[in-house]
Structure formats: C-alpha cells, structure tokens
TORTORKE-848158 format. One record per residue (C-alpha): residue in three letters; x negated, y negated, z. Coordinates in steps of 0.02 Angstrom, whole numbers, plus 32768, in hexadecimal, padded with zeros to 4 digits. Last residue first. Layout:
<rs>
{r 'ala'; {X; Y; Z}}
...
</rs>
This chain:
<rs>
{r 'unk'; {8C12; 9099; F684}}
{r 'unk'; {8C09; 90F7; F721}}
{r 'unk'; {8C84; 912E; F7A2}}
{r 'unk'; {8C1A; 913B; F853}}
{r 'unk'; {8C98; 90ED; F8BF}}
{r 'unk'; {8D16; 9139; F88C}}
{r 'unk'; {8CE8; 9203; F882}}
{r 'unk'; {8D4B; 9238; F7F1}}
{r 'unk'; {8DB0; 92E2; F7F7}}
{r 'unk'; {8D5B; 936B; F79A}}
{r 'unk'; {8DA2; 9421; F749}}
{r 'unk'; {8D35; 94A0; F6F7}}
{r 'unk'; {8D44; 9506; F669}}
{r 'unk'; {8CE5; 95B2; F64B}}
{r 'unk'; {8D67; 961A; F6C0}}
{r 'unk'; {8DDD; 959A; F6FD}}
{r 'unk'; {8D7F; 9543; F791}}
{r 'unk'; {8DB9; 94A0; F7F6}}
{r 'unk'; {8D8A; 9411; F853}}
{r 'unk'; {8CD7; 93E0; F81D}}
{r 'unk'; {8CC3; 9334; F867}}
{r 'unk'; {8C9B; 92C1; F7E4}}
{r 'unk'; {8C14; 923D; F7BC}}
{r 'unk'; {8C46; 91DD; F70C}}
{r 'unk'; {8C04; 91AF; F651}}
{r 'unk'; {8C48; 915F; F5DF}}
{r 'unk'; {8C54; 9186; F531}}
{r 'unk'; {8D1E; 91B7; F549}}
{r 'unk'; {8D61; 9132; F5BC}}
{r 'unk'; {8DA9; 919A; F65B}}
{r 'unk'; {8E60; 9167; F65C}}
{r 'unk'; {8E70; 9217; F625}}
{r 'unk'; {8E58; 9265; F6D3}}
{r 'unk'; {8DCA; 92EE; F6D3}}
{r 'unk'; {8DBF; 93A5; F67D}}
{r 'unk'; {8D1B; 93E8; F688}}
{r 'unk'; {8CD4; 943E; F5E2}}
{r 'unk'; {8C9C; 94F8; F5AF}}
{r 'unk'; {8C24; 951F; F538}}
{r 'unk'; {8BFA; 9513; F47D}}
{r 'unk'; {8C5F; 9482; F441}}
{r 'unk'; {8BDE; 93F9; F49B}}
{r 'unk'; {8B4C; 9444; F519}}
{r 'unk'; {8BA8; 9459; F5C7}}
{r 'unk'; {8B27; 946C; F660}}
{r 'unk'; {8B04; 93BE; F659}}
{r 'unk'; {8BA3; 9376; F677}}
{r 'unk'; {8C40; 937A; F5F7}}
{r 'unk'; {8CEC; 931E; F5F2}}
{r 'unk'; {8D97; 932F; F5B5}}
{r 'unk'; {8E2E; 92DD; F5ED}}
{r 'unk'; {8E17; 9250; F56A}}
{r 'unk'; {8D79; 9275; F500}}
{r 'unk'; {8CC7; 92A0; F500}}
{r 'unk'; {8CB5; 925C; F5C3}}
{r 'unk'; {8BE9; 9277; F5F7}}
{r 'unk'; {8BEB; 92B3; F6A5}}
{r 'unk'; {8B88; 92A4; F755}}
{r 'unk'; {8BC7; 9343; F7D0}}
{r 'unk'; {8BFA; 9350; F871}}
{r 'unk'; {8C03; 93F4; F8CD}}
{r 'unk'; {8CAE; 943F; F907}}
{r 'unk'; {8CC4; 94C2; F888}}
{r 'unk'; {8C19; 94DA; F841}}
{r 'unk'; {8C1C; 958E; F86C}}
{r 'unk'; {8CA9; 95AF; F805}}
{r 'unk'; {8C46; 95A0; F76A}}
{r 'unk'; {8BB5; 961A; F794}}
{r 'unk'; {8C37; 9695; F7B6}}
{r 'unk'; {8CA4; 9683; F71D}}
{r 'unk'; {8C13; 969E; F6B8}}
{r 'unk'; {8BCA; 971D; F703}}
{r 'unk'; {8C62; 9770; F6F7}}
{r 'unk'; {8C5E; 9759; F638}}
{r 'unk'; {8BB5; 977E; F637}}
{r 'unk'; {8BF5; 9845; F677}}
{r 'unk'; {8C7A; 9845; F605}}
{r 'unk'; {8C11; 980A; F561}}
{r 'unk'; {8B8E; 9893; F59A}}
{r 'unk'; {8C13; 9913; F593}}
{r 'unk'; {8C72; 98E9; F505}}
{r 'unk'; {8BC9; 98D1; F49F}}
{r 'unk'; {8B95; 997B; F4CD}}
{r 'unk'; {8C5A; 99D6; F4A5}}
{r 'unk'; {8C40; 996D; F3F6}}
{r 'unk'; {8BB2; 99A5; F3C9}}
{r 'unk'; {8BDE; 9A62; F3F2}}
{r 'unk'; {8C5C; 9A47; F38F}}
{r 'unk'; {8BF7; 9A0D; F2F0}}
{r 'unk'; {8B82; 9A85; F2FE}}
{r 'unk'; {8ABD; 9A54; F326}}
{r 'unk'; {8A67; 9A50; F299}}
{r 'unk'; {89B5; 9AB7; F2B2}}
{r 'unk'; {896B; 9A9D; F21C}}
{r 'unk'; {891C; 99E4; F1DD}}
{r 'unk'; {892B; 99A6; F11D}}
{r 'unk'; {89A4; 9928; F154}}
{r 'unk'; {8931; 9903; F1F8}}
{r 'unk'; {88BC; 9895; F18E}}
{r 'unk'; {8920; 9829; F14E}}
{r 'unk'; {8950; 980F; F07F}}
{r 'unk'; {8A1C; 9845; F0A3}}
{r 'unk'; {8A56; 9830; F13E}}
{r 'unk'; {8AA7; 98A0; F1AB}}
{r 'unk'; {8AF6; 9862; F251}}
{r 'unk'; {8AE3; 9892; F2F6}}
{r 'unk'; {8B5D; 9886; F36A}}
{r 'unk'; {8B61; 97D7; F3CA}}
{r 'unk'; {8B5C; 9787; F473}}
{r 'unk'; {8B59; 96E2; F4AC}}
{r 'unk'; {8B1E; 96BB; F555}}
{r 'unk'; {8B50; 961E; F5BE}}
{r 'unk'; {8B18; 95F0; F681}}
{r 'unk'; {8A9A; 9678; F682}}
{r 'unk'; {8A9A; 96F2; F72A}}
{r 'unk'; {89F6; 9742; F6F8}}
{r 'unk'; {8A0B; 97CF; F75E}}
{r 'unk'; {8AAA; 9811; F71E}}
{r 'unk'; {8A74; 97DF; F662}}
{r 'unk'; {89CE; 9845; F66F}}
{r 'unk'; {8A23; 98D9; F6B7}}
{r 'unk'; {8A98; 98D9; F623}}
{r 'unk'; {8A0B; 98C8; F5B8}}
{r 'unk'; {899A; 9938; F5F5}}
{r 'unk'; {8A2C; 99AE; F5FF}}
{r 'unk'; {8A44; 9993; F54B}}
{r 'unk'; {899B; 99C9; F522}}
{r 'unk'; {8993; 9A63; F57B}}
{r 'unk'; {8A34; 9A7B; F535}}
{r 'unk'; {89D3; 9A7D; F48E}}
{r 'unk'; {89D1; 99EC; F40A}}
{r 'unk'; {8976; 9A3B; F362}}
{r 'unk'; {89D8; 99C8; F2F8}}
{r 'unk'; {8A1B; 9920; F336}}
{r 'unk'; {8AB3; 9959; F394}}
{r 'unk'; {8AC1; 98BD; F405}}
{r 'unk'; {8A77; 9812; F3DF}}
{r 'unk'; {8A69; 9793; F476}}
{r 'unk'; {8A7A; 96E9; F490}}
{r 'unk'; {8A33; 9668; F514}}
{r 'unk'; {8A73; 95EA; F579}}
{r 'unk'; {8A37; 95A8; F62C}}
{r 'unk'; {8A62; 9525; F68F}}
{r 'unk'; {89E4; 94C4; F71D}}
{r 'unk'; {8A39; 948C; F7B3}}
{r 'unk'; {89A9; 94D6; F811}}
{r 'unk'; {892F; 9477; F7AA}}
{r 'unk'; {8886; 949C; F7E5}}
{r 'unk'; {8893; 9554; F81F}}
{r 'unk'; {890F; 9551; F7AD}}
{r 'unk'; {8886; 9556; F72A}}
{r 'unk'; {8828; 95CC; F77F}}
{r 'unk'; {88A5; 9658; F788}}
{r 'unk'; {88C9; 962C; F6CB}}
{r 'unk'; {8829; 9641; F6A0}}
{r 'unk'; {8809; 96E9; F71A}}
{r 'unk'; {88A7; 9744; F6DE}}
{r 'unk'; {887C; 9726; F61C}}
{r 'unk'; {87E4; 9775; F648}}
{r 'unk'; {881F; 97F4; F68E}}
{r 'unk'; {88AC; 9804; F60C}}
{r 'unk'; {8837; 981D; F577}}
{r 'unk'; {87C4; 97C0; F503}}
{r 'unk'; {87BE; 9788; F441}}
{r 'unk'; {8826; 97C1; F3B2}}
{r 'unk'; {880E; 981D; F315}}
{r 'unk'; {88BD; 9889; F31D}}
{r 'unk'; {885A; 992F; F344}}
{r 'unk'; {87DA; 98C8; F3C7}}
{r 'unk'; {887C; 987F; F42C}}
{r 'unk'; {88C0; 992E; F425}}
{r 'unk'; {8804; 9977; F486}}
{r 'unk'; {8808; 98CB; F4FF}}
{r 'unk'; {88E1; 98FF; F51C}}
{r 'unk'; {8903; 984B; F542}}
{r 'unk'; {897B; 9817; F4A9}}
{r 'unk'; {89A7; 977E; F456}}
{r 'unk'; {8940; 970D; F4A8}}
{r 'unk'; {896C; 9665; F466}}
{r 'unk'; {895C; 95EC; F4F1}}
{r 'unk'; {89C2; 9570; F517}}
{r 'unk'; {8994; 9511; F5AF}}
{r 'unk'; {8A04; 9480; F610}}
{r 'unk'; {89B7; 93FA; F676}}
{r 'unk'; {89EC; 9367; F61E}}
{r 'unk'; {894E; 931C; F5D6}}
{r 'unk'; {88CB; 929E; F607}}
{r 'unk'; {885A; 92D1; F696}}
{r 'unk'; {8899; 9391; F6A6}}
{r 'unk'; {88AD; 93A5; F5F6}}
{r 'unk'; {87F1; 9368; F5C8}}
{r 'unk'; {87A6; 93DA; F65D}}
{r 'unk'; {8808; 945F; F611}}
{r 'unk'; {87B5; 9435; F58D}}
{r 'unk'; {8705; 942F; F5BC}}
{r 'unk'; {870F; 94D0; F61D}}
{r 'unk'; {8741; 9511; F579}}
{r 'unk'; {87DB; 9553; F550}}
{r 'unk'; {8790; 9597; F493}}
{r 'unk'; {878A; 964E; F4BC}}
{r 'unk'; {8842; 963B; F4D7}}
{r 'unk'; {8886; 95ED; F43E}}
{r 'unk'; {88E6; 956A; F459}}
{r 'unk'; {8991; 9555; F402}}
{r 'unk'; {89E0; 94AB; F44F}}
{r 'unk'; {899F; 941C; F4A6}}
{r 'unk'; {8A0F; 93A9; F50A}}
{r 'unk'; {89D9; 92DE; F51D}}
{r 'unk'; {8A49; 925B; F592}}
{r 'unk'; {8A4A; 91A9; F5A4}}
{r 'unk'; {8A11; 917D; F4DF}}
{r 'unk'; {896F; 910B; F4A0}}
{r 'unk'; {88D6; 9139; F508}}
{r 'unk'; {8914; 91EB; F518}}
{r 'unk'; {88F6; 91F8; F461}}
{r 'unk'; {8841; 91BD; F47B}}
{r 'unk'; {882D; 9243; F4FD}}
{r 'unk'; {887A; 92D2; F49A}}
{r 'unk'; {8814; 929F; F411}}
{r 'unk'; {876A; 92B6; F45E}}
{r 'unk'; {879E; 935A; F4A3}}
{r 'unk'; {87D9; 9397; F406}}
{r 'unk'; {873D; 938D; F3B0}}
{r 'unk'; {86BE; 930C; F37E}}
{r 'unk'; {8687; 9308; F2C7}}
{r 'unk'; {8621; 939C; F278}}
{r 'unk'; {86BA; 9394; F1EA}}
{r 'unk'; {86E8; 9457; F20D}}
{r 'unk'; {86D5; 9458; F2BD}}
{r 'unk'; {8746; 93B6; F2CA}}
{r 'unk'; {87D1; 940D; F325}}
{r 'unk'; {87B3; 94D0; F35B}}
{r 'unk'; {8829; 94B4; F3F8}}
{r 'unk'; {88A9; 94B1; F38B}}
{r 'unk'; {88A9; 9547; F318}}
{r 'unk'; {894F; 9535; F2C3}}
{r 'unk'; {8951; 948E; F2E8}}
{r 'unk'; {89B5; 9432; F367}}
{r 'unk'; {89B9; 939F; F3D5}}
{r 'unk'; {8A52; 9377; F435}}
{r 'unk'; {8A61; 92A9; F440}}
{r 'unk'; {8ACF; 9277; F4D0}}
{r 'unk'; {8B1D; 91B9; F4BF}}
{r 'unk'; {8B2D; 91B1; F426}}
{r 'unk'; {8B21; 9115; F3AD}}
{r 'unk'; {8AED; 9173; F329}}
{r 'unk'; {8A78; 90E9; F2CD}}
{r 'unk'; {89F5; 9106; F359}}
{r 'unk'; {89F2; 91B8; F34F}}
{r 'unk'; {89DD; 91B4; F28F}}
{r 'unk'; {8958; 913A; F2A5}}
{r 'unk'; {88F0; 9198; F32A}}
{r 'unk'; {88FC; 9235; F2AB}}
{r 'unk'; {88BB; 91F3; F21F}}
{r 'unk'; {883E; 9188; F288}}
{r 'unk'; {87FE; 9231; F2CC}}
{r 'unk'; {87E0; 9283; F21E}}
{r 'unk'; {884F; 9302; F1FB}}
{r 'unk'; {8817; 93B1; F20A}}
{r 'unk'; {881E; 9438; F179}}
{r 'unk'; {8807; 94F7; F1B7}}
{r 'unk'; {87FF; 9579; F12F}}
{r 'unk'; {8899; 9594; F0C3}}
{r 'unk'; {895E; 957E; F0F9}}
{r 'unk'; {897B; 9601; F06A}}
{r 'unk'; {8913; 96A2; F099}}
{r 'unk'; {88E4; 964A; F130}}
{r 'unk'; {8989; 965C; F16B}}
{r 'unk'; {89A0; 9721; F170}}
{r 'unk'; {8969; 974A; F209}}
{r 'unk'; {8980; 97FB; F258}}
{r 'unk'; {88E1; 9825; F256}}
{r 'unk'; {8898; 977B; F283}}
{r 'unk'; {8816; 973D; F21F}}
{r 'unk'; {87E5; 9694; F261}}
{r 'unk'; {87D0; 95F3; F1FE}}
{r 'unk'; {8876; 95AD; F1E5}}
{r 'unk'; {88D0; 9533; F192}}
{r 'unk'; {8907; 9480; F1A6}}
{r 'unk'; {88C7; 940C; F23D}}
{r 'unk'; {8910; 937C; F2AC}}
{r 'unk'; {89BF; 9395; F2A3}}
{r 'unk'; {8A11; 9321; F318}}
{r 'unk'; {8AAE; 9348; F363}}
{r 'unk'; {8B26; 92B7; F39B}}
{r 'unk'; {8B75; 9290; F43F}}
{r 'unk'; {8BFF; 9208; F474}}
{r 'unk'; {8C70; 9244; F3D7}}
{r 'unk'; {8C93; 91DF; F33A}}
{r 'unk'; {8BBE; 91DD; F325}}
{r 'unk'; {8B9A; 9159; F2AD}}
{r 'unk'; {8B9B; 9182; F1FF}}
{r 'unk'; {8B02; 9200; F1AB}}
{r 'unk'; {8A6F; 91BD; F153}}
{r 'unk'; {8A1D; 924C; F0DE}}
{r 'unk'; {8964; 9296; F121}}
{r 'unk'; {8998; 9347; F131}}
{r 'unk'; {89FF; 9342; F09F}}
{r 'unk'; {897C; 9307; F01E}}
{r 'unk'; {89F0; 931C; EF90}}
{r 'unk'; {89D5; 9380; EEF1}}
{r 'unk'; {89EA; 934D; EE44}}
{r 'unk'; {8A51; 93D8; EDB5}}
{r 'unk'; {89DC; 9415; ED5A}}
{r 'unk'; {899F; 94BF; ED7B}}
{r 'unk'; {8A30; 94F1; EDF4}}
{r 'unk'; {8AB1; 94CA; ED73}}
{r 'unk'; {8B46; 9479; EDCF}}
{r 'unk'; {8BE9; 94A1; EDC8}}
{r 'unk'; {8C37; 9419; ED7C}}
{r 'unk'; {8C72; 9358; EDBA}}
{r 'unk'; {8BE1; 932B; EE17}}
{r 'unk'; {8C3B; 92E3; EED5}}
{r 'unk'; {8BCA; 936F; EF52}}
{r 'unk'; {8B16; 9337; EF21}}
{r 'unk'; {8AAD; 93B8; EF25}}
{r 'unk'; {8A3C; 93C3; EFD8}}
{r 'unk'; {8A63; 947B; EFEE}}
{r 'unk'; {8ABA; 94D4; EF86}}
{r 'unk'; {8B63; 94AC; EF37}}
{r 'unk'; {8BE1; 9518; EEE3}}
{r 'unk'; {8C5A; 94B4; EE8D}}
{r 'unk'; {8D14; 94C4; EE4B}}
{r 'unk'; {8D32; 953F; EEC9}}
{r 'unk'; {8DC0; 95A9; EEA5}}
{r 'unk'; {8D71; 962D; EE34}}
{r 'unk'; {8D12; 965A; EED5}}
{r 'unk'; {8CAE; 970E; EE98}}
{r 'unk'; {8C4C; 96BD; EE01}}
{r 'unk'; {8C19; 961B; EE66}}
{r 'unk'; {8BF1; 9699; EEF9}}
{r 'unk'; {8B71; 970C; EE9F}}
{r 'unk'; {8B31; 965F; EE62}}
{r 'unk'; {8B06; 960E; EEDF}}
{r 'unk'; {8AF3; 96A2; EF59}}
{r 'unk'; {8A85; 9646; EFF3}}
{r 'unk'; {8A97; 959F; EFCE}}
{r 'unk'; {8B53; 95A3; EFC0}}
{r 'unk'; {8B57; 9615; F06E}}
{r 'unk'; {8AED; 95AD; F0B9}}
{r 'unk'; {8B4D; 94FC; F097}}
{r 'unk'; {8BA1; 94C5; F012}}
{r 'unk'; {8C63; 94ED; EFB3}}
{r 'unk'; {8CAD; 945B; EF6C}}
{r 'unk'; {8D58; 9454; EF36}}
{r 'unk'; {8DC1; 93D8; EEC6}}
{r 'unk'; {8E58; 93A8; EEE4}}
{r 'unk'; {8ECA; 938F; EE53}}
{r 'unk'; {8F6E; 93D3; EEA3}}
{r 'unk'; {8F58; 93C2; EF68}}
{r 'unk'; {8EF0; 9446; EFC4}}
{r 'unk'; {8F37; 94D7; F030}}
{r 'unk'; {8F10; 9550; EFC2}}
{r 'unk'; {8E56; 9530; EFA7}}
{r 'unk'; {8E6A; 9501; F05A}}
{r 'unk'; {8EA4; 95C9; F08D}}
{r 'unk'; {8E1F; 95EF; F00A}}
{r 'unk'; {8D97; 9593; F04E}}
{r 'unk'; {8DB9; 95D3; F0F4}}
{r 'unk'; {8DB4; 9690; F0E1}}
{r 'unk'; {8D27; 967F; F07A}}
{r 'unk'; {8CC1; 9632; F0F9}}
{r 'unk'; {8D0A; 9690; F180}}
{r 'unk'; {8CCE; 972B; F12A}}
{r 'unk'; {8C16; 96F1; F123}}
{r 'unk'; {8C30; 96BD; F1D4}}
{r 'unk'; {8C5D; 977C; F20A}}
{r 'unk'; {8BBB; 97B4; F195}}
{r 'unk'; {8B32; 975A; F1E8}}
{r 'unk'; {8AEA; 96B7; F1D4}}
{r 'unk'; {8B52; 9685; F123}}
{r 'unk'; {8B9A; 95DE; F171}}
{r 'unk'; {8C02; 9570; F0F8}}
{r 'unk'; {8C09; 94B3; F0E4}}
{r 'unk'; {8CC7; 94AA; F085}}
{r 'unk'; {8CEB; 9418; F020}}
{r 'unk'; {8D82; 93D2; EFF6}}
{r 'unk'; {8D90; 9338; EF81}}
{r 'unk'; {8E1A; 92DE; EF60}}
{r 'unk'; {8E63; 92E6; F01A}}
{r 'unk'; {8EFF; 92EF; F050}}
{r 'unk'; {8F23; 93BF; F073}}
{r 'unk'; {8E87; 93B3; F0B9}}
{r 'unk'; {8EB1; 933C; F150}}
{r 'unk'; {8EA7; 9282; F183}}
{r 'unk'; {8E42; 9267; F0F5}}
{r 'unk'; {8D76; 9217; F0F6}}
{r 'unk'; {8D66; 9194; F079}}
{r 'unk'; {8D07; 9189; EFDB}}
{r 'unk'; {8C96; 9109; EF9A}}
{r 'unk'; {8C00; 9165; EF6C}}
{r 'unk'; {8BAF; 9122; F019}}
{r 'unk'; {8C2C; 9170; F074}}
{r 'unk'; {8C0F; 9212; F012}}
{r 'unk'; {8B55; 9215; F042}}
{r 'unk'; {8B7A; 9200; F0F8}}
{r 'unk'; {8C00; 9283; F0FD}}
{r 'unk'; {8B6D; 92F6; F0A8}}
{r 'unk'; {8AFC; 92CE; F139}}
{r 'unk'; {8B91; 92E6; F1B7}}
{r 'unk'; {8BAC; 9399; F166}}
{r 'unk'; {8AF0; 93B2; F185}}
{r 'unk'; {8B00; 9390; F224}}
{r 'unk'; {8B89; 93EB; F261}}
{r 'unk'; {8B16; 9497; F1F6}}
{r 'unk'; {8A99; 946E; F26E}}
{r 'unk'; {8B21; 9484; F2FB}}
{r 'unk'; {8B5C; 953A; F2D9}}
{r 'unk'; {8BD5; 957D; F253}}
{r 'unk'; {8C6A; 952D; F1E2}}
{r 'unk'; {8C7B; 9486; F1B8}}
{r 'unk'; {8D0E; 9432; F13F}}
{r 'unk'; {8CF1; 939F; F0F8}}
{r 'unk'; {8D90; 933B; F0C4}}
{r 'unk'; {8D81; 92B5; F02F}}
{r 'unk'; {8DF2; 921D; EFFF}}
{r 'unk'; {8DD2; 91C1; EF5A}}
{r 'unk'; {8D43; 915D; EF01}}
{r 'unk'; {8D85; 90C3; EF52}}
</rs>
C-alpha cells in the first residue's frame, strides 16, 4: 500500500464524477481511501471555480484541511478552480504542495510543470463501483454554447462526448441501481462525434439499470423525440436549464426562448406525464435586469408551479461576455430580487410537496430511513423518510404520509414492498 488518501469534492455532480475518476486512478496506484482527512496521506481537494461564492469555498476548504491534515500529508488541489488559475493559484496557496489541472495525475511528488508533466484522460478513467444505489454518469466534457454568463468553455473547452461503449461500460461496472446522466450540455450528446445522440443512449442505458434521471437540458433541445425517450424509458422528471424567461434578458445573456414558451412545453409535457417533476435554475441580477424583467420572472415561477428551482445572483466572471456589459444591477437590489423570487418558489415548493400526502408512491431506498422516488434527483432535492428496515438499493411502494417543507414522509404499503 502506497498510503491512505481522502478526496475531497466541492461543486455540482460532474465535478462527483470526476473525483470518482481520480479515486479510481489512486486505487489502482495502490492507495487506500481514509476514514477522514485528518488520516489520510494524501489530501486532495476537487474545487469548483463556477461563480465567485464556490471560488471562495474552495479556498476556504483547502485551507481549513491544509490545517487539519496530519504531519507529512501532502495536498492536492484539482478541479476547476486548479485548471482555471494554475498558476495564479500555485503562487497564492503556499499550502498546497500541488496544483493539479485537469486529467494530471494527482500522486507526482512536485508541482507540476504544465508543459511536461503527462496528462490523464479523465473523462474516460475507470471509477469503483458505485458505494451508493445511484451513480452519475458523465457523458460529455466542455461546452459549445456561448452563454454570457458562462465561463466553462474557457477551461472545460468545446464539447467532447464519450463514445457509447465508454459510457455503457462505466454504467455497467457501477453497480447502481439509478444512473443520472449529465454533461454540461446533455441533450447535445454525440453531436460532436456524428454518432447517435442522447436518445440512443438513454435507451441502451435503460436496458441495463431500473431507473434513468437526466440532468442539465437545455430547453431548445427537449425535443418531441426526447421527451418521447423519457416517457418510455426514464423517470419522469425534467431539468431544464432556463435561467431566465424575460425573451429580451434571455437575448442579453445569449440564451434561447421565453416563458411562453417555456409555459406551453411544460404544459404539454404534463399533459402526458401528470406526475411529471420539474427543476430548473435561474440567475438574478445579470446586468441590464429591469423590474419588468423580474416580474416576468416572478410571474413565470407562480404559474409554472416547478417542483425544485434554484436561484442565484449573478456572478461576474472574468473572459464572458456580460463582464464587459453596463447596466449592473446593485448588489442590494440583487439581493431584495433573489429574496423575493426564492420566497415565492419556496411556497411553491412546500405546496407542490404537501399535495402528495396521501398518494402512493414507488421508491428507490439510498440508505436506512432515507429514501427517494422520482421526483427526488440524489443530494439536490428533498428525500422521503421510510422505516430503516427498508434494505438500502431496494426499491419499495409507499404511501406518502407526511410533508415537512421539501422532505416527505412514507409508510410502506405491504403487500407491494419490492426487492
């Protein structure tokens, strides 16, 4: 044995994966994964450099582990935020011993020098079996639109899919019983290899696990097709990245549509699927907003009725489009907007949930006491607490008996438990 390591992950799913990738890679070095930090040999830290309020969790936690660490530790720093200011952050972080872009192996013993040091196919990598009864699956890299307020491109690059047999090994070897797909541009799969898109692959991967969840779809991209796909083979839950539905804000941050239309597809869709859920996110205070603006919004969120919504204030970053916009919004008036839309979603929310109370619902069990049906994607929304002599990775009918704002409570219905 090599020694102990601890990898600590920071941001949204893809960046899950990625940690998994490296875990992978370190397994096959010969080390073993720690019960903590403070135990391992080797920390690393896969950091998240989206917007500015990640960027400063990133540092925040790499220098409470940097403290925390044992004597002789050495720490790894990876991830966005290493990718996206090498060396700007080697020269700021005296207390990482490394800082690691993408795909470079994690165990060299010196800070690497970007021009010779060998790079890693991280997309690609083997990663362990799945410790939890659902896995993401990253099936593309990068980026090909040109979002104002974007900055991933500038260090994710363009758009990379896997192959399909990449991918149908990966979910094979996982051992999961719920496979979320993600990319940052998901429902653009296989576009850039002229091989069969995402529709093609959701189908095969619903071949091989119970229950598939797609995340981060871009709207203009819901075809009939796919929704078609997610109906037959997926669970019935849509996220779709919309970010605002103002059609003349859309247009300033280089996006497509506006909240009719974003009405209408969702309208038909549950049309279809009444049990459908719904998740998007919004940006608030990207410059130029008006109030005419934010009432489009808030009007948009009322009448939408989504399931989930996360909402964020706009945040500068340096190399997009909108840094070099006028028309910032101030910073208070920022946060009174996203304070008001959060409240309103918020009872949404909580109204959406305790409607279920008293229906019956199928569920996947991710641990004792804790379960999930298909309105619940893993770690991002809320979960159904059920007995704990459930097994966890099995899956269960339950009568919704209970409502706690976005947590939900469930009582087994006998005769239908499932295995």
């Amino acid at each position: 044995m090599r020694g102990r390591y601890w990898v600590e992950t920071l941001g949204c799913p893809k960046n899950q994966v990625d940690s998994e990738k490296i875990e992978g890679t370190l397994l096959a070095d010969g080390y073993e994964r720690a019960a903590s930090a403070a135990q391992a040999d080797l920390v690393v830290v896969n950091t998240c450099a989206f917007i500015e309020d990640a960027r400063r969790e990133s540092i925040d936690v790499t220098l409470q582990l940097a403290t925390a660490r044992k004597e002789g530790a050495r720490l790894v720093v990876t991830g966005c935020l290493a990718e996206r200011y090498g060396d700007e952050l080697a020269a700021t972080l005296p207390e990482a011993d490394q800082v690691a872009g993408f795909g470079v192996p994690v165990t060299l013993q010196r800070k690497p020098d970007h021009g010779q040091v060998p790079r890693l196919d991280l997309l690609n990598l083997p990663r362990p079996p799945s410790a939890r009864p659902w896995a993401y699956v990253k099936v593309a890299e990068g980026c090909d639109r040109a979002c104002g307020f974007c900055a991933i491109p500038s260090f994710r690059g363009a758009q990379r899919s896997r192959a399909p047999e990449s991918v149908l090994g990966e979910v094979e070897s996982l051992g999961a019983q719920e496979i979320v797909l993600v990319a940052q541009d998901l429902a653009s799969y296989g576009r850039d290899r002229g091989q069969p898109g995402l529709v093609e692959l959701v189908r095969s991967v619903a071949e091989r696990v119970p229950w598939v969840r797609l995340l981060y779809l871009y709207p203009s991209e819901l075809s009939d097709r796919l929704v078609d796909t997610v109906e037959d083979c997926c669970v019935h839950y849509f996220d779709l990245s919309l970010q605002h539905v103002s059609r003349p804000h859309l247009r300033r941050m280089r996006r497509w549509g506006d909240g009719a239309r974003f009405l209408s597809r969702i309208a038909s869709i549950r049309a279809r699927m009444p049990s459908a859920a719904f998740r998007s996110n919004f940006i608030i205070g990207y410059p130029g907003e008006t109030e005419d603006d934010h009432d489009a919004l808030l009007e948009f969120i009322d009448a939408a009725q989504l399931d989930w919504c996360g909402l964020f204030a706009y945040s500068e970053e340096e190399g997009t489009y909108a840094a070099g916009l006028s028309g910032a919004v101030p910073a208070a008036l920022v946060a009174e907007r996203l304070a008001e839309a959060s409240e309103l979603q918020d009872r949404v929310t909580t109204k959406r949930r305790a409607a279920l109370v008293g229906t019956t619902v199928d569920v996947l069990v991710d641990a004792p006491g804790v379960a999930r049906s298909h309105r619940e994607a893993p770690e991002i929304d809320g979960v159904i607490a059920v007995p704990r002599e459930l097994a966890p990775g099995s899956f269960a009918t339950v009568e919704i008996t209970g409502a706690a704002g976005p947590d939900l409570e469930g009582r087994p219905v006998p005769a239908l438990i499932g295995g």
